[in-house]
DSSP file (Angstrom, degrees, kcal/mol; ACC not computed):
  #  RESIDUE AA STRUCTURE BP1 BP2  ACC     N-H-->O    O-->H-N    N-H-->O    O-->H-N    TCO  KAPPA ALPHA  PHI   PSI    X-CA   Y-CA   Z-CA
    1    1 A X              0   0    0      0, 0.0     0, 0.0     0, 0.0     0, 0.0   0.000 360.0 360.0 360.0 129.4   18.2  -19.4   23.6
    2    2 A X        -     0   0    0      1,-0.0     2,-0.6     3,-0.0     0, 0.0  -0.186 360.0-111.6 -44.2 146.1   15.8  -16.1   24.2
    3    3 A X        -     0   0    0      1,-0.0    -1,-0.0     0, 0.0     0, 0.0  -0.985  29.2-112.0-117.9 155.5   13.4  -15.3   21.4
    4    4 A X        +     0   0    0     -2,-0.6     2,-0.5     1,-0.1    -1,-0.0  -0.072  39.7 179.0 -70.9 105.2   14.1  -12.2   19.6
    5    5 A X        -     0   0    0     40,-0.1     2,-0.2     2,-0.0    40,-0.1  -0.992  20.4-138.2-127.6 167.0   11.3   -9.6   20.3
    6    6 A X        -     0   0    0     -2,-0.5     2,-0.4    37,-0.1    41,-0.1  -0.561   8.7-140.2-107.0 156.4   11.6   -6.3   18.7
    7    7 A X    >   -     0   0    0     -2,-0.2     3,-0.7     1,-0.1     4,-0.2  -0.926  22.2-127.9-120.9 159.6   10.9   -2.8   20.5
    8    8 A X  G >  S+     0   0    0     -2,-0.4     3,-0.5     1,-0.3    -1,-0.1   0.774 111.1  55.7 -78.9 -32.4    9.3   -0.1   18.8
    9    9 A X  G 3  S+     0   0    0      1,-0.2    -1,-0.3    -3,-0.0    -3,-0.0   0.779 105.2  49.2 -24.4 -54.3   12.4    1.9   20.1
   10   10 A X  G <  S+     0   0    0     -3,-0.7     2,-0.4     2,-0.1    -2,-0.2   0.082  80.5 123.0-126.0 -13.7   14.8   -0.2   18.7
   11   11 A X    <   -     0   0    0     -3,-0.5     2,-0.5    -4,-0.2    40,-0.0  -0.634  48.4-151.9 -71.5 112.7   13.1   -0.3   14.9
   12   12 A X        -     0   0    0     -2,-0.4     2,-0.7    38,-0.1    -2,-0.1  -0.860  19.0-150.3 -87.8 121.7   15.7    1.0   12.0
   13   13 A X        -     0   0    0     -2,-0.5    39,-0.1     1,-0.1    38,-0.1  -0.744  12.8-162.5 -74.4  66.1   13.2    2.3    9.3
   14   14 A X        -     0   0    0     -2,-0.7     2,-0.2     1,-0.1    39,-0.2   0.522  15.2-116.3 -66.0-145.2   14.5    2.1    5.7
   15   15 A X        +     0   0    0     37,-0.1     2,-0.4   121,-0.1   123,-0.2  -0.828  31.3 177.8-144.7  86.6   13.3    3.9    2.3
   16   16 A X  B     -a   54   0A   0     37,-2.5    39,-0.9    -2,-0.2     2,-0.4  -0.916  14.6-167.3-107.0 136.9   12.0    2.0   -0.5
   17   17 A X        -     0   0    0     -2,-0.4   123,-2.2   120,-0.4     2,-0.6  -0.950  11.2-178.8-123.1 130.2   10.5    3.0   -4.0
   18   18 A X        -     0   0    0     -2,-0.4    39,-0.4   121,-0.2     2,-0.2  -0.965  22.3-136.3-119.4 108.4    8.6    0.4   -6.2
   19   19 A X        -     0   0    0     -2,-0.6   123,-0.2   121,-0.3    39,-0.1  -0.519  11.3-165.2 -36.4 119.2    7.3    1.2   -9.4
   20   20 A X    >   +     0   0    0     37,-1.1     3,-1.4    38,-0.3     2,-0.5   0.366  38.7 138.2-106.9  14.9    3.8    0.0  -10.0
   21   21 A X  T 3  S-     0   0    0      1,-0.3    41,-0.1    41,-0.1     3,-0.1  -0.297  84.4 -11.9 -83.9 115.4    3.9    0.5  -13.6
   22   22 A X  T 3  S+     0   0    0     -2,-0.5    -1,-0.3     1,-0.3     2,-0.2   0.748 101.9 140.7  63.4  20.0    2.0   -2.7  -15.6
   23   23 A X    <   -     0   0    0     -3,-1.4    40,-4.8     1,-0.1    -1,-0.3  -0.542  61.9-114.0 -68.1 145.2    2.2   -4.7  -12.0
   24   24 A X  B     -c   63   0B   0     -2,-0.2     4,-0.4    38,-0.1    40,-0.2  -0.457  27.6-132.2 -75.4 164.5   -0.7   -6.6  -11.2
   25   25 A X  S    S+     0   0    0     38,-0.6    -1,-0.1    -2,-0.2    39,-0.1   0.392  98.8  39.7-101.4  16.2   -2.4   -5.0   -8.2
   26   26 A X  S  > S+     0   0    0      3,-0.1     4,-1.8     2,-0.1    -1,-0.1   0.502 115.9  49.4-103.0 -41.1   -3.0   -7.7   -5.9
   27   27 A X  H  > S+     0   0    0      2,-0.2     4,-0.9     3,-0.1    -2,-0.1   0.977 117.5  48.3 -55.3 -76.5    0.4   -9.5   -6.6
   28   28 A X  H  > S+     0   0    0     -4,-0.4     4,-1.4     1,-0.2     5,-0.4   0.885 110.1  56.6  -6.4 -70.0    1.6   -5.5   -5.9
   29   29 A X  H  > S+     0   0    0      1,-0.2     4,-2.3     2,-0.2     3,-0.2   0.759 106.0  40.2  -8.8 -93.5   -0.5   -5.5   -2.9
   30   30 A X  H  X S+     0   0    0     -4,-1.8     4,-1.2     2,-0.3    -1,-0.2   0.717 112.9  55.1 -24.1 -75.4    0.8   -8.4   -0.9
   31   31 A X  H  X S+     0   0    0     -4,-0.9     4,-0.8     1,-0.3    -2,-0.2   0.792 119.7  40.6 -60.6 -77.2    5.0   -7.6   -1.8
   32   32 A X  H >X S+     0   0    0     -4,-1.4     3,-3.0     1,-0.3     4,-1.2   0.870 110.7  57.6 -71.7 -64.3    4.0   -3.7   -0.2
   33   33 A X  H >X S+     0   0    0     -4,-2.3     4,-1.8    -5,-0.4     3,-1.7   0.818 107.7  41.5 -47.3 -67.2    2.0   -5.1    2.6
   34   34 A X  H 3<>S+     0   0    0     -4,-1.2     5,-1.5     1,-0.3     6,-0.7   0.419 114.0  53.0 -76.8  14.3    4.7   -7.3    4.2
   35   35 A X  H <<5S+     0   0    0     -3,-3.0    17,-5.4    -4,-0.8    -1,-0.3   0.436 110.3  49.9 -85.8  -2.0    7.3   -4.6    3.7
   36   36 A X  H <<5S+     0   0    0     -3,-1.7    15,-0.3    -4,-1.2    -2,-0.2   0.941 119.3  39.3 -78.3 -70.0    4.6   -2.3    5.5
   37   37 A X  T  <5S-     0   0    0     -4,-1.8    13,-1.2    -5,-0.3    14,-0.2   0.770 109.3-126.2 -66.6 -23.8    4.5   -4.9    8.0
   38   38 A X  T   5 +     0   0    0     -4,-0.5     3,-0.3    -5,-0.2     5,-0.3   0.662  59.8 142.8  73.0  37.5    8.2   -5.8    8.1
   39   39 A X      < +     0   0    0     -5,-1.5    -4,-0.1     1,-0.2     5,-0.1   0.636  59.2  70.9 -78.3 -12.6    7.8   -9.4    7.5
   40   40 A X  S    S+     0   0    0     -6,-0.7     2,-1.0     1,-0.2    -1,-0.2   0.583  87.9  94.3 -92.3  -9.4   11.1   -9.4    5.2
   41   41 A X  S >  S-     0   0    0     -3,-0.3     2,-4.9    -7,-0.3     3,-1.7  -0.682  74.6-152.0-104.9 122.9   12.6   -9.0    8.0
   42   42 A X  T 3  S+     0   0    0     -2,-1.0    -1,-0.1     1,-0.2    -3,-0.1   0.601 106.1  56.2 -66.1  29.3   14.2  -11.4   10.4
   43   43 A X  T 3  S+     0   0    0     -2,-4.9    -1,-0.2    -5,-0.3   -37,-0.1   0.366  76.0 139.9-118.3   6.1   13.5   -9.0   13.4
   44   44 A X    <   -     0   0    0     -3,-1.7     2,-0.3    -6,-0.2    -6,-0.1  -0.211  29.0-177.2 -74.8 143.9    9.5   -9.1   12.2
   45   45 A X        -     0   0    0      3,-0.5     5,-0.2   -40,-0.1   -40,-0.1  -0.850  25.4-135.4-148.8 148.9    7.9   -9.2   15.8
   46   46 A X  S    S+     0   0    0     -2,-0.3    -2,-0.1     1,-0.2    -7,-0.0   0.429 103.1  42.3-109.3  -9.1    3.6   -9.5   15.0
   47   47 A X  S    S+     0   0    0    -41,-0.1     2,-0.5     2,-0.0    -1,-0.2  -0.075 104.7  81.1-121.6  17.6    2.8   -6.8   17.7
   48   48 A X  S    S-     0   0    0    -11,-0.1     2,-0.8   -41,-0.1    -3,-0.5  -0.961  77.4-137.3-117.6 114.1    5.4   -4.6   16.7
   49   49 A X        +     0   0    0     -2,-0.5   -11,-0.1     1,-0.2   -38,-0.1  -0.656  41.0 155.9 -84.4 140.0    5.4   -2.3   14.0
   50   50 A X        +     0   0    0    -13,-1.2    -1,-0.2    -2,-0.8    -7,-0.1  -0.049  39.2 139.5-149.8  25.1    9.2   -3.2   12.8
   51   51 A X        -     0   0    0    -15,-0.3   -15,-0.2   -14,-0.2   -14,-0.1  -0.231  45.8-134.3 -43.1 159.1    8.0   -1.9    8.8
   52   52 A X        -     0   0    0    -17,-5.4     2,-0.4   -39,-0.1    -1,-0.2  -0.264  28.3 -91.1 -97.6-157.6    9.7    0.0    6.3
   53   53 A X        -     0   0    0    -39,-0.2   -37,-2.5    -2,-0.1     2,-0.3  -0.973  36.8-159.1-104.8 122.4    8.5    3.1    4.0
   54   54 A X  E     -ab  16 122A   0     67,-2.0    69,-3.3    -2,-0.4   -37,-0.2  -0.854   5.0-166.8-110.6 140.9    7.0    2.2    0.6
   55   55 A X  E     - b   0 123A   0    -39,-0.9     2,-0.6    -2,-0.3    69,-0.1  -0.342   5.8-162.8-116.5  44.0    6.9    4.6   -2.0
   56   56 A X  E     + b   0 124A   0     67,-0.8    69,-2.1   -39,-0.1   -37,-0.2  -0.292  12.0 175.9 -68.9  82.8    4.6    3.8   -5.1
   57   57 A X        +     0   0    0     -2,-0.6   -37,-1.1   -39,-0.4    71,-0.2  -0.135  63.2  36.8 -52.0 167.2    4.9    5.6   -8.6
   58   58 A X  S    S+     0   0    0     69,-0.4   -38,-0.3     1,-0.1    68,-0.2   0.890  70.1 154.2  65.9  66.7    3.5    5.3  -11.7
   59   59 A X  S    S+     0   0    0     66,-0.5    42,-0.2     2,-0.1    67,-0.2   0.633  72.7  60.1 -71.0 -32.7   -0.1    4.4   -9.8
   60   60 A X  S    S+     0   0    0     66,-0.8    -1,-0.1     1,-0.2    66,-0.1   0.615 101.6  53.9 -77.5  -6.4   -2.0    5.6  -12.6
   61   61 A X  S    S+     0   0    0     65,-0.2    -1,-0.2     2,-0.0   -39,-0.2   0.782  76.6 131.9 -98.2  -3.7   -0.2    2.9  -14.8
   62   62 A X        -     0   0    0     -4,-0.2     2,-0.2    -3,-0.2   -38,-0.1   0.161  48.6-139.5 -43.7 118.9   -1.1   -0.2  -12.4
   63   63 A X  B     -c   24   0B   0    -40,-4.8     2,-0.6   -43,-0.3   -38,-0.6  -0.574  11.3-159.8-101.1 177.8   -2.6   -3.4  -14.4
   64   64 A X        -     0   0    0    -40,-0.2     2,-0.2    -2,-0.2     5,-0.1  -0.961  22.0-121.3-132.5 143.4   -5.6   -5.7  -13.4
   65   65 A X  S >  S-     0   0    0     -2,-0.6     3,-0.8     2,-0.1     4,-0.1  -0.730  79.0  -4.6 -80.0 152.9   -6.2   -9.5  -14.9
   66   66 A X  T 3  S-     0   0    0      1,-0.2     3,-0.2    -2,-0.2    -2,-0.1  -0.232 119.4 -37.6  71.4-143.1   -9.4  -10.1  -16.6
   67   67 A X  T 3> S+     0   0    0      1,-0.2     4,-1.4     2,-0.1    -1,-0.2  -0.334  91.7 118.0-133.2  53.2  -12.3   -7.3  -16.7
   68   68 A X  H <>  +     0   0    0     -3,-0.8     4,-1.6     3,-0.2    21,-0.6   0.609  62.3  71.2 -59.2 -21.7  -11.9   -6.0  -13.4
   69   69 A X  H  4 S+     0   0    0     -3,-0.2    21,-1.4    20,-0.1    -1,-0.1   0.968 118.6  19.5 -56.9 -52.0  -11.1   -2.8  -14.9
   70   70 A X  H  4 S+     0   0    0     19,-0.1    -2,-0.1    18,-0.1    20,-0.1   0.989 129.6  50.4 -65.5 -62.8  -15.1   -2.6  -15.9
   71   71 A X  H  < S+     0   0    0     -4,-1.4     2,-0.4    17,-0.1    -3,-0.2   0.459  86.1  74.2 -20.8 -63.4  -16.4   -5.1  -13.5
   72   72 A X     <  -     0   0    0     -4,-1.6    17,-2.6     2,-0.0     2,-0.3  -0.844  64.5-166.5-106.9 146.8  -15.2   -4.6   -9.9
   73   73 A X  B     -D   88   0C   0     -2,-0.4     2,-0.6    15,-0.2    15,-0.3  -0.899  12.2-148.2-148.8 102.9  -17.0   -1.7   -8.4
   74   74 A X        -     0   0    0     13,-1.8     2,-0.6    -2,-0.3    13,-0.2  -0.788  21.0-159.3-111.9 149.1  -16.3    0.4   -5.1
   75   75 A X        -     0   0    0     -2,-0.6     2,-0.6    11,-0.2    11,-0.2  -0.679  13.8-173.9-117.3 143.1  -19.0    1.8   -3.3
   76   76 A X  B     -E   85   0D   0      9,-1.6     9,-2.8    -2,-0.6     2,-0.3  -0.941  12.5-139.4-149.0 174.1  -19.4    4.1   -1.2
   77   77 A X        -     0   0    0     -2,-0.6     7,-0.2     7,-0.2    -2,-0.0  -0.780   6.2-160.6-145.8 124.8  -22.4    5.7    1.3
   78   78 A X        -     0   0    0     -2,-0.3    -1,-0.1     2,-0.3     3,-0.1   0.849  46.0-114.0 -86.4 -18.3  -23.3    9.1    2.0
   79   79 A X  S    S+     0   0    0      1,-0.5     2,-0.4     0, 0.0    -1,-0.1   0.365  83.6 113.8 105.3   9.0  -25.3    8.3    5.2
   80   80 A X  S >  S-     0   0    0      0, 0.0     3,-1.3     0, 0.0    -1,-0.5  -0.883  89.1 -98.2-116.9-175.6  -28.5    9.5    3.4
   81   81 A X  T 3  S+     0   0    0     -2,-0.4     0, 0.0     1,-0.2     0, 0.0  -0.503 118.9   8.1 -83.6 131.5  -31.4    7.4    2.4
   82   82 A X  T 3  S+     0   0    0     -2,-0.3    -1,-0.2     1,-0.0    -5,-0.0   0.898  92.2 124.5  40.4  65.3  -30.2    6.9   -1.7
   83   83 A X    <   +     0   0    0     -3,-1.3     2,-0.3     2,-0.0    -2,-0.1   0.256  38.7 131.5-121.3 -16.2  -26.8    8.5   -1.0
   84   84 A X        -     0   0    0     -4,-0.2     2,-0.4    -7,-0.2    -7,-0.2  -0.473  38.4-162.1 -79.8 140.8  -25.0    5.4   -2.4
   85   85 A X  B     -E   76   0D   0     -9,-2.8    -9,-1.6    -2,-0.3     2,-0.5  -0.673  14.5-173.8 -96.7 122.9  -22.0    5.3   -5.1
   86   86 A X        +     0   0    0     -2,-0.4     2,-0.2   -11,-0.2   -11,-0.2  -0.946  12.2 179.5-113.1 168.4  -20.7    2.7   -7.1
   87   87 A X        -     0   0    0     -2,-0.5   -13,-1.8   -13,-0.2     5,-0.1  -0.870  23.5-131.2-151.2  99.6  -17.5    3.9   -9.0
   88   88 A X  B  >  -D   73   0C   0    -15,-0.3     4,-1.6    -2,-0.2     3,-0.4  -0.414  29.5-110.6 -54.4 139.0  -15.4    1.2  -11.6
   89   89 A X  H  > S+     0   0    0    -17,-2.6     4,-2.5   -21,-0.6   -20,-0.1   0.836 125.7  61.3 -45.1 -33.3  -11.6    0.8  -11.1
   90   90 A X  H  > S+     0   0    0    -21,-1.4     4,-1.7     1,-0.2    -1,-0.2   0.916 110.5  38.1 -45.1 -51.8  -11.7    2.6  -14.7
   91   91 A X  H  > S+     0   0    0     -3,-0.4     4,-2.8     2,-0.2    -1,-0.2   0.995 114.3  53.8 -69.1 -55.4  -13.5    5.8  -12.9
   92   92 A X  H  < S+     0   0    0     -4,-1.6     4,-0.3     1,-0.2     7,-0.2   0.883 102.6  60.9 -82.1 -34.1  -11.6    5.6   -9.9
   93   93 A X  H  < S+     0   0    0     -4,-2.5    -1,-0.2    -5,-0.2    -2,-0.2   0.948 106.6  43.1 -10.9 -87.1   -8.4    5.7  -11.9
   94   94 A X  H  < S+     0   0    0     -4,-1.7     3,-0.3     2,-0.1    -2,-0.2   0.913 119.4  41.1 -59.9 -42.5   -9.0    8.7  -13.3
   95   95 A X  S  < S+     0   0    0     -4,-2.8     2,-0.6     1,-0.2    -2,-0.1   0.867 134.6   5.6 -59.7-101.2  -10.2   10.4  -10.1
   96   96 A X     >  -     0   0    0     -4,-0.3     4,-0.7     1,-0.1    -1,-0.2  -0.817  62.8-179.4 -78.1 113.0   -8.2    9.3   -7.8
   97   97 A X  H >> S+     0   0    0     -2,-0.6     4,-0.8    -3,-0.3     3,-0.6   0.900  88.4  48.9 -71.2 -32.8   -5.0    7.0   -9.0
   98   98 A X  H 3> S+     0   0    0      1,-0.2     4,-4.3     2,-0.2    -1,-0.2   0.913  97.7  65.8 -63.5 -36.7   -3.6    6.4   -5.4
   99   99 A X  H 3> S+     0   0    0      1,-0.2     4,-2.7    -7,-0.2    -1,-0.2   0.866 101.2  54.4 -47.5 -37.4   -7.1    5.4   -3.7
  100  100 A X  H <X S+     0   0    0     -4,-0.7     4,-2.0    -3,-0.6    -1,-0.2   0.933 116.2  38.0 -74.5 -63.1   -7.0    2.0   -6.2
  101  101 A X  H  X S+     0   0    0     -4,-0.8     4,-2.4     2,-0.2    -1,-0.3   0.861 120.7  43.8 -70.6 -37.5   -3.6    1.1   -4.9
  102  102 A X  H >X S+     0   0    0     -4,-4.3     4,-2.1     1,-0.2     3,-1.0   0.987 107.0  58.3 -57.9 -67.4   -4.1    2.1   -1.2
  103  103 A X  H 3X S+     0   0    0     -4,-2.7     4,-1.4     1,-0.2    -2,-0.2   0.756 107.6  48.0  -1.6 -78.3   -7.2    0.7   -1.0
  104  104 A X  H 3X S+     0   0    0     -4,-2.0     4,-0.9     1,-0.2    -1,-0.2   0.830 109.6  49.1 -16.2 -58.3   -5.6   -2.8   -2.0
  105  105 A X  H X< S+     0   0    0     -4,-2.4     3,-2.1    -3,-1.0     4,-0.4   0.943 111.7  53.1 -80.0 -16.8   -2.7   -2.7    0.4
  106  106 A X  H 3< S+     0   0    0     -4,-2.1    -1,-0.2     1,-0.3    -2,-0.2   0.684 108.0  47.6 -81.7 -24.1   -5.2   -1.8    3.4
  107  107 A X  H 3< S+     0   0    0     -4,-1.4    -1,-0.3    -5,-0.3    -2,-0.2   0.564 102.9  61.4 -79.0 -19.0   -7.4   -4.5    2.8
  108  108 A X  S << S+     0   0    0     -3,-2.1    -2,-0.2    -4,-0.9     2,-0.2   0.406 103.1  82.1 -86.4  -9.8   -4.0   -6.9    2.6
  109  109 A X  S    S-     0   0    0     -4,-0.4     6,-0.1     1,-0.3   -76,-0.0  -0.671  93.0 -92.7 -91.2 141.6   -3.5   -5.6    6.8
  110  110 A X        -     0   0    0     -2,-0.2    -1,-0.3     1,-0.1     2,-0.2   0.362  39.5-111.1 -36.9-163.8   -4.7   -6.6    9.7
  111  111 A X  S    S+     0   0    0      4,-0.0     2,-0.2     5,-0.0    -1,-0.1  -0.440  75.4  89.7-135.6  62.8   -7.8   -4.7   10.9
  112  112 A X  S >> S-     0   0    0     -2,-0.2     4,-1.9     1,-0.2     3,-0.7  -0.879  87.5 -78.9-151.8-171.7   -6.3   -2.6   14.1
  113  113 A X  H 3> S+     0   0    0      1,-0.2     4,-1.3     2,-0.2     3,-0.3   0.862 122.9  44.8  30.2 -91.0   -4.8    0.0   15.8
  114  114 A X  H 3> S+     0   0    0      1,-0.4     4,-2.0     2,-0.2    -1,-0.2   0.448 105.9  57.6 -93.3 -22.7   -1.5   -0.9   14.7
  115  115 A X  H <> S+     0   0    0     -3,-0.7     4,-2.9     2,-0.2    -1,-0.4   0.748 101.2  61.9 -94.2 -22.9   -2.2   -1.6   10.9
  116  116 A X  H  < S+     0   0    0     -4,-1.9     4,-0.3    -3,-0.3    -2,-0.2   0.871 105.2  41.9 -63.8 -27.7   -3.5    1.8   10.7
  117  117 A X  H >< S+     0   0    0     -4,-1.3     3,-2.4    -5,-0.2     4,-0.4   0.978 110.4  55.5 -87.3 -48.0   -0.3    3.4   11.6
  118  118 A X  H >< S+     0   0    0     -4,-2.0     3,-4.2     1,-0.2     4,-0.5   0.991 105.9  60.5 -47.1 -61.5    1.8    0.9    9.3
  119  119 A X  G >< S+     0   0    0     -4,-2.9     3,-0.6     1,-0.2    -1,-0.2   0.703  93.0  61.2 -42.1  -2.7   -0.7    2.3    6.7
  120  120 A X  G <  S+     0   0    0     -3,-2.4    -1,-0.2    -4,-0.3    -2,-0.1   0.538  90.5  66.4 -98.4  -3.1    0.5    5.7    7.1
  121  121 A X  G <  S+     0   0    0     -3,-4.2   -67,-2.0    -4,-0.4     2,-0.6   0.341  82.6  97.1 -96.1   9.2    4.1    4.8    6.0
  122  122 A X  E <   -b   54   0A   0     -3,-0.6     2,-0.5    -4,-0.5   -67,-0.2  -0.879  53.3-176.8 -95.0 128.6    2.7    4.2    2.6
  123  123 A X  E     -b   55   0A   0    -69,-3.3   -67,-0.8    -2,-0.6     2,-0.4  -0.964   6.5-171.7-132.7 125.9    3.0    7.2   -0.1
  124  124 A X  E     -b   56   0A   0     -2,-0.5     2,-0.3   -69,-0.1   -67,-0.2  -0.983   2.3-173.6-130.9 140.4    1.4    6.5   -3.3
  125  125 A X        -     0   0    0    -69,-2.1   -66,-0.5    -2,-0.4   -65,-0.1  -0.981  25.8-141.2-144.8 148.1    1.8    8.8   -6.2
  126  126 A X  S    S+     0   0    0     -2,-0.3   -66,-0.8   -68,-0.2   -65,-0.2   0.841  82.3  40.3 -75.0 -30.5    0.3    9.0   -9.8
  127  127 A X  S    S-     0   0    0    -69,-0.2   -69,-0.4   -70,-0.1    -2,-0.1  -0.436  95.9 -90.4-111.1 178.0    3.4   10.2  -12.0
  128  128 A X  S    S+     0   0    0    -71,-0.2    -3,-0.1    -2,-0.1    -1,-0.1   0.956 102.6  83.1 -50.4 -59.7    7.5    9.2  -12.1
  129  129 A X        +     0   0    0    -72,-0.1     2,-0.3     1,-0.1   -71,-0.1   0.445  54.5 169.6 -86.9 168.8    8.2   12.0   -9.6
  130  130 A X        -     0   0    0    -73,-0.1     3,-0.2    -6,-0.0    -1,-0.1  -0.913  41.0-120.2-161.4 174.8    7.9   12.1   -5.5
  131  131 A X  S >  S+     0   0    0     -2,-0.3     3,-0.5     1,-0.1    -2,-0.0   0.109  91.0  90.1 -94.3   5.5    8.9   14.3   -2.8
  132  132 A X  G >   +     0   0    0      1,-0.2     3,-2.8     2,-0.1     5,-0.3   0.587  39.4 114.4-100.7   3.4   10.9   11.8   -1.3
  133  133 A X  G >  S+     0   0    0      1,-0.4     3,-2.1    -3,-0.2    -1,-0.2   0.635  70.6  63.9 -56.0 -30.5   14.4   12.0   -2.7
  134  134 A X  G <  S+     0   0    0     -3,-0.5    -1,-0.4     1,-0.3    -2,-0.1   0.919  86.3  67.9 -82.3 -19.9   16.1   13.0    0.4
  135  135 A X  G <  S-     0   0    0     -3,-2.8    -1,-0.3     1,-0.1    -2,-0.2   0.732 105.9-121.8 -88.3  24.8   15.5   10.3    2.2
  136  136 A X    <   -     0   0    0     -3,-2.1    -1,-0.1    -4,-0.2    -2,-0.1   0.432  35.6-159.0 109.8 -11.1   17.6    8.3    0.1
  137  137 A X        -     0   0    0     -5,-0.3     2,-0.6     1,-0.1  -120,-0.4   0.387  10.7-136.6 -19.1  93.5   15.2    5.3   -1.4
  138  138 A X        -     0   0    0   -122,-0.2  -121,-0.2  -123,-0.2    -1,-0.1  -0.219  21.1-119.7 -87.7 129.2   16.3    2.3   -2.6
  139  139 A X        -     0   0    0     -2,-0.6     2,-0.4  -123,-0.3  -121,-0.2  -0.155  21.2-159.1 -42.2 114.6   14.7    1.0   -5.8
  140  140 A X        -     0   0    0   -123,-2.2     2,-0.3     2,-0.0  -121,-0.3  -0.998   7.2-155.4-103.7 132.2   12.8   -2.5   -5.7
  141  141 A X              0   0    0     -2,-0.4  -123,-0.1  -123,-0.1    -2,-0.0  -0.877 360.0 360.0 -94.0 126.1   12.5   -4.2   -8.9
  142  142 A X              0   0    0     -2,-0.3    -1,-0.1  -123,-0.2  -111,-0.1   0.322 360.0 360.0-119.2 360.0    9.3   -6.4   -8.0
């Protein structure tokens, strides 16, 4: 018997919407990363992107274990000399709700080419609501 490789042609795309509301975010992560990747599927091919579309509400409402909320810290660099930021998930929360969750699954990806375009099939949004209704989404309870 042949084994099964998938063509990028040949990839059926589904619709999914996950509600992140009081979800851990690293458990969260992972589940959205291998539907990103298409690992849930038995057609999952490792050079192939053969993902779905993940849809993430309720971003803002997203829980952490411990005191990560104060604790862990993203930083980020303006390219001048004392141009660096630190920002707490608490801060970044309020500023931006999506970055926390993107952020997460991007770090859960490989580091190429090919995980950057699966990242672009992720839409993360702060409130109940989305733009996505028409294509049809079916509801994972995680």
């Amino acid at each position: 018997m042949k084994t099964f490789l998938a063509k990028k042609e040949t990839v059926e795309r589904k619709w999914y919407v996950i509600d992140a509301k009081d979800q851990v975010l690293g458990r969260l992560s992972v589940k959205i990363a291998n539907i990103l990747r298409g690992r849930n599927k038995p057609t999952y091919t490792p050079h192939v992107d053969t993902g779905d579309f993940v849809v993430v509400i309720n971003a803002d409402k997203i829980a952490l274990t411990g005191k990560k909320e104060e604790q862990k810290s993203y930083m980020f660099y303006s390219g001048y000399v004392g141009g660096e930021k630190h920002l707490s998930v608490a801060q970044m929360q309020e500023r931006q709700p999506d970055f926390v969750v993107k952020h997460a699954v991007k770090g859960m990806l490989p580091k190429n080419r090919l995980a950057r375009k699966m990242l672009t099939k992720l839409k993360v949004y702060a409130g109940e609501s989305h733009p996505h209704e028409a294509q049809n989404p079916e509801v994972i309870s995680l």
